[in-house]
N, C-alpha and C positions, 0 to 999 in steps of 0.2 A: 514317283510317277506323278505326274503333272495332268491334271485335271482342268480342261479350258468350257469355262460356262458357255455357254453359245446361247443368246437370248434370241428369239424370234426377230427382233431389229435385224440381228447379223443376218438369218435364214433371208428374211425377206431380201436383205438388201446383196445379196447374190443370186440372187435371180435376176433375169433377164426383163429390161420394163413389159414386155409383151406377157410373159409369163404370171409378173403381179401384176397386169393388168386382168389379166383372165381369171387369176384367183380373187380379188377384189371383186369383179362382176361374180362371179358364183356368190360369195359373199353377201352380198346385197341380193340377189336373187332369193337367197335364203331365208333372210329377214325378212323380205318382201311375203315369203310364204307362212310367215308363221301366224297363226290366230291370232285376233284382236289389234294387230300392226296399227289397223286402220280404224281403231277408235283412239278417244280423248282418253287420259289417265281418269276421266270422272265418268266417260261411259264405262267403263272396265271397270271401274266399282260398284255402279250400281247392276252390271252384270252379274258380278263377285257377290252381291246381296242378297241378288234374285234367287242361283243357284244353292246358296247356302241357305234360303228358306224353302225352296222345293226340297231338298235335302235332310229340315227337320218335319218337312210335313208327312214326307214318305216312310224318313225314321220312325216319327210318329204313327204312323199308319201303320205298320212292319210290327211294330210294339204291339198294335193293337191287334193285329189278327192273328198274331201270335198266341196270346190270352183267348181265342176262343175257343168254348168246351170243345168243338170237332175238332180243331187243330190239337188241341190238349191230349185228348182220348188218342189221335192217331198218332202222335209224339210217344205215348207210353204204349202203345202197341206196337211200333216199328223198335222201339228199343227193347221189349220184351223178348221178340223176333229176331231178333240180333243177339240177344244172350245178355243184354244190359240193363239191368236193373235201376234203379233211383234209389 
């Protein structure tokens, strides 16, 4: 049995030009939609920065109210309540 690869070249290139014309604009339509398109590879980093430092602040922060005696106390009471011990 004979197996024929058909690469994406072929798919395209039997379509009808109107056809890949209309799939190419969806295409670009697409790209056009996606976040950040429309920044510089160096605004996109310093975005990429921003985010990863609100991300250890909040980390940070999550860490820390975690460790408080109220959060503590009611962590061993809802697991006591639930049948789970520490």
């Amino acid at each position: 049995m004979e197996v024929k690869n058909a690469t994406s070249f072929d798919w395209y290139h039997s379509l009808p030009t109107s056809d890949l014309n209309a799939h190419f604009k969806k295409c670009n339509q697409t790209l056009d939609e996606l976040p950040g398109t429309d920044l510089t590879h160096a605004q996109q980093q310093a975005l990429l920065h921003q985010y990863q430092d609100q991300l250890k602040r909040k980390s940070a922060l999550i860490a820390k109210y975690q460790n408080l005696p109220v959060l503590q106390q009611r962590y061993t009471d809802d697991a006591e309540d639930n049948g789970m011990h520490e």
